[in-house]
N, C-alpha and C positions, 0 to 999 in steps of 0.2 A: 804612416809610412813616410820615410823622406822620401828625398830625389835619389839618393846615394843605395836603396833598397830595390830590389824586385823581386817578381813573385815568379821569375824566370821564364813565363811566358815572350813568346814572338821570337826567341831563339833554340828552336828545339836541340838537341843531344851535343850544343856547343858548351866551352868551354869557354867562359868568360874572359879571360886572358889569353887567349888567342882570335885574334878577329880572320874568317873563314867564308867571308859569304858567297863564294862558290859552295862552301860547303853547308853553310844555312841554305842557300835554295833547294840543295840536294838533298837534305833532312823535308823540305816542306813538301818536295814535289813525291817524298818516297809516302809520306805518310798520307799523302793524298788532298794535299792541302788546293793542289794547283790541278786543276783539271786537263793535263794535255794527250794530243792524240799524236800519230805517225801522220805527216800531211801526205794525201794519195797521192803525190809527184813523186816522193822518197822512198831508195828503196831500202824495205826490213831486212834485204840481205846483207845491205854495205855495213846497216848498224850492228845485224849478229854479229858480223866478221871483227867488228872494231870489238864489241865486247870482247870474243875469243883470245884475239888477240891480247888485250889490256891482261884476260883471267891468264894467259899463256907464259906473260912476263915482259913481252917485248915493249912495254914501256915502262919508263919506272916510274908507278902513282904514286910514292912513299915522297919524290924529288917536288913535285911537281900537283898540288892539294885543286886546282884546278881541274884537269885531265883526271883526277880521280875523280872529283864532284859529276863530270861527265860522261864516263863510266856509270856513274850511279844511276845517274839523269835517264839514262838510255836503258839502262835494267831494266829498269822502273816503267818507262813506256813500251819497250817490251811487254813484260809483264801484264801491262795496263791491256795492251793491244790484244795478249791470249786471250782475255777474260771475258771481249767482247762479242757479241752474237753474230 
């Protein structure tokens, strides 16, 4: 293999010609790559709300590939946070 090859690992569901690493981290951390928790000071209701909002429209993540990647970010730890005992 050259330099100029890869086997596409360490950039998950990117698109090589577009460099996105808000939205690389959001690929790692949905797939479980990164282990994070809600810190107990924070609260899961300000983040539902920012979710609702984001799925609502009142931002526009299409402008804006960051605040999308954060959206994800916070799914994700949602998500993470139902699943625990």
């Amino acid at each position: 293999m050259t330099d100029d090859e890869s086997d596409g690992a360490g950039v998950p569901d990117s698109d090589p010609q577009h460099i996105d690493p808000a939205g690389d981290i959001a690929d790692a951390v949905e797939s479980g790559e990164f282990d994070i928790q809600l810190a107990e000071d924070k609260s899961r209701e300000e983040l539902e709300e920012f979710v609702r909002k984001a799925e609502a429209g009142e931002f526009d993540l299409r402008a804006d590939p960051g605040l999308e990647a954060t959206v994800r970010i916070v799914r994700s730890l949602l998500d993470d946070a139902d699943g625990e005992p």
